[in-house]
N, C-alpha and C positions, 0 to 999 in steps of 0.2 A: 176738781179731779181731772188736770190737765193735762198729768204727768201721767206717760204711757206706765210706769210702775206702779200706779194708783187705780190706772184702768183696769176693767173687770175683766176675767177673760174669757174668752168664747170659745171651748176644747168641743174640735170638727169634726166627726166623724165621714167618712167618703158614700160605702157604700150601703143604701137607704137613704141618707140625707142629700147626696149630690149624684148618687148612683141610684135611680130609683128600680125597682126590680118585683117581680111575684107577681105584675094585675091578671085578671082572667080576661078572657075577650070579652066580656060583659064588662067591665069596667072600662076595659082601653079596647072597642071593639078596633078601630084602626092600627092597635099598637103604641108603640112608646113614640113620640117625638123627639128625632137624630136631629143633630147640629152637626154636620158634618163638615160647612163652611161658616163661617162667620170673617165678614172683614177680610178677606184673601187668607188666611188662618185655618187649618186643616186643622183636625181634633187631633191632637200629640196621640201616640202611640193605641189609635182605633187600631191599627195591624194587628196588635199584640193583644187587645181588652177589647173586642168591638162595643161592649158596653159602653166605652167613655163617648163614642157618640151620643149617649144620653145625659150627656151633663151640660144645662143649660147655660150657656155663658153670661149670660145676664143673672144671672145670682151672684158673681164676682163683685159686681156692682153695689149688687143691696148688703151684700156680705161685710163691703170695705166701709159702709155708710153706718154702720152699725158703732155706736161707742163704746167700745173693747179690743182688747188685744185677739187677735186671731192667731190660734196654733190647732194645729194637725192633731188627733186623735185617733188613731186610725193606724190599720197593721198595714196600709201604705205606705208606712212611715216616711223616710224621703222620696219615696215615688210620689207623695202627692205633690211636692215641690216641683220634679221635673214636671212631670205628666199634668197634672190638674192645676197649679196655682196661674202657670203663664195661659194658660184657657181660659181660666177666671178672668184675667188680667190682675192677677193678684201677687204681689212679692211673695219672696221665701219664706215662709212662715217657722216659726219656732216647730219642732215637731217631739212629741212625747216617744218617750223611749221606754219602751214597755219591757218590764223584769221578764227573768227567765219563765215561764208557765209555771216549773216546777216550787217555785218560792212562793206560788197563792193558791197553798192548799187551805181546806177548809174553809172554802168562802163563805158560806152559810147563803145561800140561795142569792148575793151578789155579781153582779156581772164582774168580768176580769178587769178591769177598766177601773172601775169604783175607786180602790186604793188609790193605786197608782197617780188618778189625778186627783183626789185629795192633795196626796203626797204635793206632785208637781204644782198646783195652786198654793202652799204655803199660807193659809192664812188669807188669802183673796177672793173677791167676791167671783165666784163663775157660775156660764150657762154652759153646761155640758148637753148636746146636740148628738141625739145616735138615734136608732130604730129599737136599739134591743134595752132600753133602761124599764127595770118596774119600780114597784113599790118597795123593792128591799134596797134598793140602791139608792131609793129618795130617802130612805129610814135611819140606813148607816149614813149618809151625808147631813142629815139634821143632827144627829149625834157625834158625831166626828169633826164637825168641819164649823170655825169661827162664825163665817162667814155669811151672808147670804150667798146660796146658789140654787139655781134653777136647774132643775134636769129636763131634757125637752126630749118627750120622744116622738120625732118623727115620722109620720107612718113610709115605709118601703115602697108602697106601691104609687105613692106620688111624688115622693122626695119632697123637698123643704119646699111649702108654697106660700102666698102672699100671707093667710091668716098664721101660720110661724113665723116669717119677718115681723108683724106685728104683734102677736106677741111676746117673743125676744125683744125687742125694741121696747116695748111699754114696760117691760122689768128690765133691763137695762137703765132707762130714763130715771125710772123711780127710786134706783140705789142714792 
């Protein structure tokens, strides 16, 4: 499974998974940890999002080590490419293009997302990576979709940590 068209893909979602957000001071009594330098490298557009000083740049790393295709998930859409991928130190990533709202009625208790990257995956194995997936969105993908795929949800208030790299990577490994 050499061939990047045979690799599984990794559909990213921004904010919860690399944006983490919601702790209570009980949880983060100090607050969130900013990156605000890294490597002479300012966080792209904090002016604009002071959030994205919370994206750890060291996730770029475990992100790109990972064996799959890496695209954008996310109503970033090509902002995650300016803004977040050269912070990662990550190339341009494919980015999903998400239908009109009005074309996904009657979801039946599915997130918006669901279809669409069905859709977009064609028949390939993926890890879909958000905060907001349930149990109906793992239910219509067991039903709908060829393929193996993992839905992973990431809790918000810590964004993607070591025990998610691990296990993304151990179902990764095992397709």
């Amino acid at each position: 499974m050499t061939d990047i068209a045979q690799r599984p893909l990794l559909f990213l979602d921004v904010d919860g998974p690399l944006i983490p957000f919601g702790a209570t001071e009980r949880q983060l009594p100090d607050g969130y940890p900013t990156y605000e330098q890294v490597a002479g490298r300012s966080t792209p557009g904090a002016g604009t999002n002071p959030l994205l000083s919370r994206v750890d740049p060291g996730l770029g790393a475990r992100l790109a080590a990972l064996p799959c295709e890496l695209v954008w998930a996310t109503t970033w859409m090509s902002d995650a490419n300016a803004c977040i991928a050269p912070w990662l130190g990550l190339p341009e990533l494919p980015v999903v293009n998400w239908p009109d709202p009005s074309d996904d009625e009657g979801r039946g208790g599915l997130h918006w997302k669901t279809r669409p990257l069905v859709d977009w995956a064609r028949g390939r194995p993926f890890v879909w990576v958000d905060d907001e997936i349930t149990g109906a969105d793992r239910a219509w993908v067991v039903a709908h979709h060829p393929a193996r795929a993992l839905l992973h949800r990431a809790d918000p208030v810590f964004g993607l940590t070591g025990a998610d790299f691990e296990l993304i990577g151990a179902w990764l490994l095992a397709g």
